[in-house]
N, C-alpha and C positions, 0 to 999 in steps of 0.2 A: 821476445814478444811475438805472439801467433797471431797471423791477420785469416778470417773468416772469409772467405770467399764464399757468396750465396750460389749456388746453382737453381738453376730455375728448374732443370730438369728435376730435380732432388723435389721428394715426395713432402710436403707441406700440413695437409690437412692429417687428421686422424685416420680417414678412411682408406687414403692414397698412401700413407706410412702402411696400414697394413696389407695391403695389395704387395706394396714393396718388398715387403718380409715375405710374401708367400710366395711368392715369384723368384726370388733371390734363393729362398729355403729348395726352390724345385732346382734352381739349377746347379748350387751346391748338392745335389742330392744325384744329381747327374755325374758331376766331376766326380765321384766320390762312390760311386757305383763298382770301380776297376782297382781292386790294387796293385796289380802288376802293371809293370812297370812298358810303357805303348812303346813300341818300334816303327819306324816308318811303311816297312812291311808289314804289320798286321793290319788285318780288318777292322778293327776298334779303332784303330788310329786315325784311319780315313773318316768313319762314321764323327770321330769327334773331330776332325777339324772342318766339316760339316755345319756343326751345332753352333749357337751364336754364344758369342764370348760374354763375362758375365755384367751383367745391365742392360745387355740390348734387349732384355721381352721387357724390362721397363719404359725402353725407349721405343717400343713399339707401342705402349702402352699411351704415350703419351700422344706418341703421333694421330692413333686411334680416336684419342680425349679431342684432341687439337681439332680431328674431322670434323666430329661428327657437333662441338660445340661451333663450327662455321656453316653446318650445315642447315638450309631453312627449313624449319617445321612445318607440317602440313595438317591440322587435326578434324580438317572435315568443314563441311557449311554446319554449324551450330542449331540443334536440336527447337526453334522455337517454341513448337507446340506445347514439347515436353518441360519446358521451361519459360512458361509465360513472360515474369518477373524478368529475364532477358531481352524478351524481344523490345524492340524500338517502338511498338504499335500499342505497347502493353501501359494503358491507364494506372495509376495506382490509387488505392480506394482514400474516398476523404479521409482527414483525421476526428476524432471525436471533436464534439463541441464544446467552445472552452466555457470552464463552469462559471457561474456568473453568481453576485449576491441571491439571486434565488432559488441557485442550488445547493446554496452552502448554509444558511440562516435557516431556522425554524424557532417558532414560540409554542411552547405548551401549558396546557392547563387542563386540569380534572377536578371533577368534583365528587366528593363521597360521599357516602349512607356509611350510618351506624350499623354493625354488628356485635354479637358478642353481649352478657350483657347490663342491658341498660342502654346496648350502642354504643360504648364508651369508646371501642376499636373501628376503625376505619376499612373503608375495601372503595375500592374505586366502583365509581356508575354510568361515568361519562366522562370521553376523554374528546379531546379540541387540537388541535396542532395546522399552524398558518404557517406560511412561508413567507420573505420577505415582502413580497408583491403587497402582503395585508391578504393571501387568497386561503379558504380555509380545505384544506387538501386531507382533514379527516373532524368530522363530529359525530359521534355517535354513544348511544348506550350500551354499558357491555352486562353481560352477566354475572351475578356475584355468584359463586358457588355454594355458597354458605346463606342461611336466614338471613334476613336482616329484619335487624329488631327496633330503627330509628330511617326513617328516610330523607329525615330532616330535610325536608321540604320548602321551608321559610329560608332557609339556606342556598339548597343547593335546585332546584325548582325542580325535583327527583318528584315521582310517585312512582306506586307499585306496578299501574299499565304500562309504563317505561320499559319495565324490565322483562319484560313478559314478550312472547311471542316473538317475531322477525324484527321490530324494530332494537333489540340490543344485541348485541356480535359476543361471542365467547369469548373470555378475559385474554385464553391463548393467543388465536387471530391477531388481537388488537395488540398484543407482546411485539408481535413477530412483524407485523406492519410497521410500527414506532421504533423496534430496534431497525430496521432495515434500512430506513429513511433518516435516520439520527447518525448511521453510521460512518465516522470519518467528517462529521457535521460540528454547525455552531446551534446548543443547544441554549435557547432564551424562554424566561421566565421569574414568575415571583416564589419564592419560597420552593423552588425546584426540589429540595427534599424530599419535601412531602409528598408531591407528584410522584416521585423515580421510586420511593418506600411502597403508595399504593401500586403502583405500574409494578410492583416487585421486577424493577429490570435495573441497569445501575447506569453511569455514563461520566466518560474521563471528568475530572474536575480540570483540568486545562481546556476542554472544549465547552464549559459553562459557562454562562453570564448571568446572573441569578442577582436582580435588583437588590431582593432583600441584604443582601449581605454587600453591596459595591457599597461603599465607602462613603464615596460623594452623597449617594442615594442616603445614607445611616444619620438616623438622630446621635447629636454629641450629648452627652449626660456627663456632668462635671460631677468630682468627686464631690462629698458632703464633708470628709474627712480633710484629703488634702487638696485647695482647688487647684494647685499646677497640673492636676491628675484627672482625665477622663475617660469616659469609653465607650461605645456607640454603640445604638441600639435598632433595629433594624424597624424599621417605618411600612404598615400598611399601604397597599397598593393603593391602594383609596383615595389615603392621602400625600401619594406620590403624585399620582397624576392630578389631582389637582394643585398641585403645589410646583409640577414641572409643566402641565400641559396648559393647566386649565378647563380640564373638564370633569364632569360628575361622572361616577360610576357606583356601581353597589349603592344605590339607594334605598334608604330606609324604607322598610317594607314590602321591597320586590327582593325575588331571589334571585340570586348571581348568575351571569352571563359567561361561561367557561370562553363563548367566542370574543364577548369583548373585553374579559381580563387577558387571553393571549395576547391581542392583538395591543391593550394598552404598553403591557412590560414591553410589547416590540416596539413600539414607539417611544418607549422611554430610553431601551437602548439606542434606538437613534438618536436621541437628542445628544448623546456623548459622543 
């Protein structure tokens, strides 16, 4: 049985192994320089017993390590200026401000004109979007690019001076407004489809809340065939909010309010 004796001196790491080999390689390369055979009388003989026997440039090596790791560091008074974030005097800037329900909530709603026709195709003409506050942070007309052949006005309270001149914004603009504001957002509304098809722009269905289609909000219609069996059908805004809130909206004969249907469907989400 062989017992290992550690040396401390004995090279450890990767680095310090290979120091060891090269150092070792140099002085075998010394002894090994002569092959004739040394007499006390030659010059060579003197010159090597001179030379340090093999391991000592390791163990100078070591002694060297030993220094200079007791030795205290010095590396200067510390650059503040050039390193702000260092100094002790050095403020760091606020952090953003934390986002609150009325950075993250929006309700939408638009209203369209007929194109196409007859009208029978839809193009958005005004678009609405409130934040949770109930504040409305966009209402405006936009431009259709295309005729329109229906303005349907008893509807949507659209006419042709609407569209015309500075008071409507170019379809793009209002894209690029409502995507920016929606982005990474909770978007609320009734029948949101319809909305995102005219806006032709699109929006996660996990970041939706769209009355029409919530559950709680849905008429149940019982089969006529089997009655264990039903299926839900989705309920006018209309007669949500007066059936959740209690109040009137879209009445007969006036045309529809794009600020107070957003704002109803936001209130409706609240109530859940």
């Amino acid at each position: 049985m062989s017992i290992c004796v550690f040396d401390p001196e004995m090279p450890t790491t990767p680095v310090e192994k290979t120091v060891y080999k090269q150092l070792n390689f140099q002085s075998s390369d010394d002894a090994s320089s002569s092959t004739a055979p040394l007499t006390p009388q030659s010059p060579s003989a003197e010159s090597r017993e001179d030379q340090p026997q093999r391991g000592a440039t390791w163990n100078n090596y070591n002694q060297n390590r030993r220094r200079m790791r007791n030795k205290p560091r010095n590396f200067g008074p510390r650059n503040t200026e050039m390193r702000p974030y260092h100094s002790p005097t050095h403020v760091s800037p606020p952090h953003d401000r934390p986002m609150t329900k009325n950075d993250i909530y929006f309700a939408l709603d638009c209203e369209m004109v007929g194109v196409g026709p007859e009208g029978l195709e839809s193009a958005v003409a005004r678009v609405t979007l409130c934040n949770w506050a109930e504040e409305v942070i966009l209402d405006t007309f936009v431009k259709v690019p295309v005729e329109v052949t229906d303005y349907r006005t008893f509807v949507s309270g659209i006419e042709a001076k609407d569209l015309k001149g500075d008071r409507a914004v170019p379809l793009k603009d209002v894209q690029d407004f409502v995507q920016k504001t929606l982005h990474g957002k909770i978007l609320i509304g009734h029948a949101l489809e319809n909305d995102l098809k005219a806006l032709q722009i699109t929006h996660p269905w996990h970041d939706t809340r769209d009355s029409a289609i919530y559950p709680p909000f849905m008429q149940e219609i019982p089969d006529l065939e089997d009655s264990s069996k039903s299926s839900l059908r989705p309920r006018k805004l209309k007669e949500l909010v007066k059936d959740r809130l209690g109040n009137d909206i879209q009445e007969l004969g006036k045309a529809h309010d794009p600020v107070e249907d957003a704002l109803s469907a936001l209130r409706l989400y609240k109530t859940e």
